[in-house]
C-alpha positions as CSV (number, residue, x, y, z in Angstrom):
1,X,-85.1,78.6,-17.8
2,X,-85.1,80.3,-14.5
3,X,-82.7,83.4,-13.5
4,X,-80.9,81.5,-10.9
5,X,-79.8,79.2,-13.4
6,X,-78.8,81.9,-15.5
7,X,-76.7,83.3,-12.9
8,X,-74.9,79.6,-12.1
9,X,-74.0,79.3,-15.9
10,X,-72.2,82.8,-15.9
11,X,-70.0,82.6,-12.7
12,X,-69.3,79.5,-14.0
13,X,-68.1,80.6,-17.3
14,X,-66.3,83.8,-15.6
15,X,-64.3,81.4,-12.7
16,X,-63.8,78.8,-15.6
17,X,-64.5,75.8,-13.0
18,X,-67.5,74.3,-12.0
19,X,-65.5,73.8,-8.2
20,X,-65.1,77.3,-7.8
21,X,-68.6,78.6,-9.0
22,X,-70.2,75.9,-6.4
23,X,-67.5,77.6,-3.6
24,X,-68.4,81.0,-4.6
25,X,-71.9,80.6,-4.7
26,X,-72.2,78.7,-1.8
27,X,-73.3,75.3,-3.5
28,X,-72.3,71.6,-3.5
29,X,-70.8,70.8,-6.5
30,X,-73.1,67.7,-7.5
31,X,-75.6,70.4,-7.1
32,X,-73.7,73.4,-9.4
33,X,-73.4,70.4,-11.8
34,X,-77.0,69.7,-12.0
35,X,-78.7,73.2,-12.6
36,X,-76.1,73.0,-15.8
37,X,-77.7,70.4,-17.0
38,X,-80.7,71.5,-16.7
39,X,-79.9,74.5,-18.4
40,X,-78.1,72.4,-21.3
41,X,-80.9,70.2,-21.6
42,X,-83.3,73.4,-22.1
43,X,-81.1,74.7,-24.9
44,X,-80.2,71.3,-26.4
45,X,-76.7,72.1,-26.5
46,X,-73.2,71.8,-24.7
47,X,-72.1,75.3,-23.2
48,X,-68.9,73.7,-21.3
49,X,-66.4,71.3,-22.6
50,X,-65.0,69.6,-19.0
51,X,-61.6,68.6,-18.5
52,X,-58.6,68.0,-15.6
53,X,-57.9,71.9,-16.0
54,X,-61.6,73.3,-15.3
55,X,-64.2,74.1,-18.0
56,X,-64.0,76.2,-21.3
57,X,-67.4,77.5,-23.3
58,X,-68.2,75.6,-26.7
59,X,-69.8,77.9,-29.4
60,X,-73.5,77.9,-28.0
61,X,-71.9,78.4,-24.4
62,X,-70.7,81.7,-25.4
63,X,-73.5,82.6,-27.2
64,X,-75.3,81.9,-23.8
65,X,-73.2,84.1,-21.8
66,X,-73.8,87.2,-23.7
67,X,-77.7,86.4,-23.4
68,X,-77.1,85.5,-19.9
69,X,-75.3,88.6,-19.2
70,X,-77.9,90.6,-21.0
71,X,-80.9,89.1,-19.7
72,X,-79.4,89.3,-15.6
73,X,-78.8,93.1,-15.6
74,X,-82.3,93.7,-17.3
75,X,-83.9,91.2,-14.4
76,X,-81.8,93.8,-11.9
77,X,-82.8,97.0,-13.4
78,X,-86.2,96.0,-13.1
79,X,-86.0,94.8,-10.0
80,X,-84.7,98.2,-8.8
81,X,-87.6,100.0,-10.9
82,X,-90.3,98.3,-8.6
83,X,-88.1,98.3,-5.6
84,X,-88.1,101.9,-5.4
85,X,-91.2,104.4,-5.6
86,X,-88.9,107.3,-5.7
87,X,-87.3,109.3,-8.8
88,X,-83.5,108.5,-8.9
89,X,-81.3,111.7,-9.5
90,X,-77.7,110.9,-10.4
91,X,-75.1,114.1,-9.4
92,X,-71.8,114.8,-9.4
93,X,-70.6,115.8,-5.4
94,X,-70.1,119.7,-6.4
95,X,-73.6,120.3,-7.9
96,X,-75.0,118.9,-5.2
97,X,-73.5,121.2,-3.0
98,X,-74.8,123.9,-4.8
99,X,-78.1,122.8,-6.7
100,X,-79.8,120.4,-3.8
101,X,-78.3,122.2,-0.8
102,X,-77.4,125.8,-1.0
103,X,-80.2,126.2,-4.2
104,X,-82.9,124.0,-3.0
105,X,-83.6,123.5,-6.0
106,X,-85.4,119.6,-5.4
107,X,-87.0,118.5,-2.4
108,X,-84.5,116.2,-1.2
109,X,-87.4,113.9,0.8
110,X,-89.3,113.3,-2.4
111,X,-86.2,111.6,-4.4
112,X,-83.4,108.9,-4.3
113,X,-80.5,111.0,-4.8
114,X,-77.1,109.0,-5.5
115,X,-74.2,111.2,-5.4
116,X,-71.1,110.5,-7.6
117,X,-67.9,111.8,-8.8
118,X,-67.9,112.8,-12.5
119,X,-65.8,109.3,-13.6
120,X,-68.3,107.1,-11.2
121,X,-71.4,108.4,-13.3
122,X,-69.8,108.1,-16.8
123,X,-69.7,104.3,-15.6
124,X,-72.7,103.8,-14.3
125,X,-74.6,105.4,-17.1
126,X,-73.4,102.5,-19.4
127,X,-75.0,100.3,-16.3
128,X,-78.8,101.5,-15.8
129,X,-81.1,104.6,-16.1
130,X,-81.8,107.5,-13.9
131,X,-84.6,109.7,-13.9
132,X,-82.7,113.1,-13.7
133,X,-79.1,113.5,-14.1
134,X,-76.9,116.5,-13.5
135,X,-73.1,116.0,-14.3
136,X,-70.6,118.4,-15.7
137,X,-69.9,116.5,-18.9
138,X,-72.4,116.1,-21.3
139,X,-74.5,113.2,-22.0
140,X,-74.4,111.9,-25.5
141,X,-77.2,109.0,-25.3
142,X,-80.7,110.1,-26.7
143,X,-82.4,108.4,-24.0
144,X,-81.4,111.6,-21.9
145,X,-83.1,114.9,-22.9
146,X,-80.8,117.9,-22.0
147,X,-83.1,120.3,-19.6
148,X,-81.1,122.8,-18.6
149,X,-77.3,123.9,-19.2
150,X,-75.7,126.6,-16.7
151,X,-72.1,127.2,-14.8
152,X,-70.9,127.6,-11.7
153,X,-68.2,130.4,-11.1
154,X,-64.9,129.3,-9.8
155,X,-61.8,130.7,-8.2
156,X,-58.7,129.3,-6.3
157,X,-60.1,129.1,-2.7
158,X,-57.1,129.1,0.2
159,X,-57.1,129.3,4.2
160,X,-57.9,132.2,5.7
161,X,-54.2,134.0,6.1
162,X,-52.7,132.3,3.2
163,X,-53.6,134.6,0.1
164,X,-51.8,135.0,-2.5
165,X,-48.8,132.9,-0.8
166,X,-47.0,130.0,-2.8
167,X,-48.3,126.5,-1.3
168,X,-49.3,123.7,-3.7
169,X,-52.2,122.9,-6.0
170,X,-54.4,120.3,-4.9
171,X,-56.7,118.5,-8.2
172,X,-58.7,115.9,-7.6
173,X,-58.7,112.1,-9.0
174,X,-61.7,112.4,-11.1
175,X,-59.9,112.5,-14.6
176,X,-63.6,113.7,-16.1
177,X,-63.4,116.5,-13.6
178,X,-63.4,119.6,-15.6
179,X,-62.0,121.6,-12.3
180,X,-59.0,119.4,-12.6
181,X,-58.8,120.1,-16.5
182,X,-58.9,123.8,-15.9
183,X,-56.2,123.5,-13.1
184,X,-53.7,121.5,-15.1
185,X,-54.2,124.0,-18.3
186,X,-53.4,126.7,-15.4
187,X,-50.6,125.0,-13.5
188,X,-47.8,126.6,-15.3
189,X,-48.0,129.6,-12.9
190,X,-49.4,127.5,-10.1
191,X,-46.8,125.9,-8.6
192,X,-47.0,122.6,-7.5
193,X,-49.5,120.0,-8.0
194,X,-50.7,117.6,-5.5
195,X,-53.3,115.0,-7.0
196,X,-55.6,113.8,-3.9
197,X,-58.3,110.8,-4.4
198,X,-61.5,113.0,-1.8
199,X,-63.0,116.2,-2.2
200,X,-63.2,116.3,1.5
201,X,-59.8,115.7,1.9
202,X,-59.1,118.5,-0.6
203,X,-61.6,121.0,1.0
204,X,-59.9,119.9,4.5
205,X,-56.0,121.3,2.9
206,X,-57.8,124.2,1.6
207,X,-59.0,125.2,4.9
208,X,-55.7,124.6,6.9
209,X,-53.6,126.8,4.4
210,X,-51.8,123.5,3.3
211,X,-53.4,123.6,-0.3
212,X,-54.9,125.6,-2.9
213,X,-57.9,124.4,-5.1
214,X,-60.2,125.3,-8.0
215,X,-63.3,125.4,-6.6
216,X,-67.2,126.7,-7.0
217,X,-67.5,130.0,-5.1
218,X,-70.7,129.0,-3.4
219,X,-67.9,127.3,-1.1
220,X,-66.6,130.5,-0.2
221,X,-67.0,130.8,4.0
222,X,-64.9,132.0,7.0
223,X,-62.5,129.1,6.5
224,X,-62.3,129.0,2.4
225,X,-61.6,132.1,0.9
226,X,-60.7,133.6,-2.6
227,X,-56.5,133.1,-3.3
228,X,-57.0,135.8,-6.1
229,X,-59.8,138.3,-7.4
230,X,-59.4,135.8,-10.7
231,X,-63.0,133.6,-11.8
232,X,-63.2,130.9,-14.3
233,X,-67.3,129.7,-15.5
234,X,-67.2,125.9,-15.4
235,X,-70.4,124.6,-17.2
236,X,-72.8,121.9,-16.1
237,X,-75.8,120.1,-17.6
238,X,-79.2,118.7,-16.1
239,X,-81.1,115.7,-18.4
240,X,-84.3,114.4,-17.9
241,X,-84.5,110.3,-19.2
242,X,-87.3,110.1,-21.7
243,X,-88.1,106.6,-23.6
């Protein structure tokens, strides 16, 4: 059993045709047809029932998909393991900001660093392991020991000139986003609310006085300044993956 056939069996089971796998993969059909064999042969058992309409898994076929499954994502984490001779840090886009750039606190040369919104590394946690993690919702997994847990101080940041006026609310997508949480349990006396899928494009409203946003202070500059004296703590986490 070889991975490649592994990987023939499940996008033939996912596209439910032996036609379109050999398309998709880029194979000739009489050749799609004869890795499955192979792979039946190996197992001693049917994984497809054929007919006019495509294929549908028998009982050992979707057996074979969950091991299939399984068995390819292990094969790619390990790839990526000995593919990279770096340490992987997974952050969300505001802690970076603040904990790589304005705090130095890693030398950015010496890692892989893959920066994420917080829904994007709630997903990709389920997917693989990184070596250090900083996100602003807690991990639950005890594969992930919790190193450090601190906040960043908030306010509503505005464009220079446009304190204290009336212009909308801006909250990002990121429905894990705890800035957004905190600006829709506020936005009774904020006015309107304006949902907007980038943080640049947020941070780019902000600083033309077209928007209003919950945001870290460490943002604060010439162009982004406080809407109010008012602060909010918003807490993050840091985790270290242990075996």
């Amino acid at each position: 059993m070889n991975f490649n056939d592994l990987s023939i069996f499940k996008t033939i089971y996912e596209l439910k045709s032996i036609n379109k796998a050999a398309l998709k993969l880029g194979y000739t059909q009489s050749n799609i047809t004869a890795r499955l064999k192979v792979l039946e042969k190996e197992v001693n058992a049917p994984l497809f029932v054929r007919s006019n309409l495509g294929v549908r898994p028998t009982s050992s076929g979707e057996k074979m998909y969950k091991f299939a499954t399984v068995a390819l994502q292990n094969y790619q984490d390990l790839k990526a393991s000995l593919t990279t001779s770096k340490p992987q840090i997974l952050i969300a886009e505001l802690l970076f900001g603040y904990l790589i750039t304005k705090k130095s606190k890693f030398l950015i040369n010496r890692y892989e660093v893959i920066i994420k919104n917080t829904d994007a590394i709630q997903e990709l946690l389920t997917k693989k392991t990184y070596d250090i993690v900083m996100t602003f919702v807690p991990i639950s997994s005890s594969n992930y020991l919790l190193t450090e847990k601190s906040s960043l101080q908030s306010c509503f940041l505005t464009g220079k000139g446009t304190e204290n006026k009336k212009i909308p609310v801006a909250i990002n997508a990121d429905f894990n986003c705890p800035f957004r949480d905190l600006t829709l349990q506020l936005a009774s006396n904020k006015g309107e609310i304006i949902e907007i899928d980038s943080l640049e494009m947020i941070l780019q409203l902000v600083k033309q006085g077209k928007a209003t946003a919950l945001l870290p202070k460490y943002l604060i500059s010439d162009d982004l300044v406080p809407a109010n004296k008012q602060t909010w703590e918003i807490p993050y986490y840091s985790y270290r993956y242990h075996f």
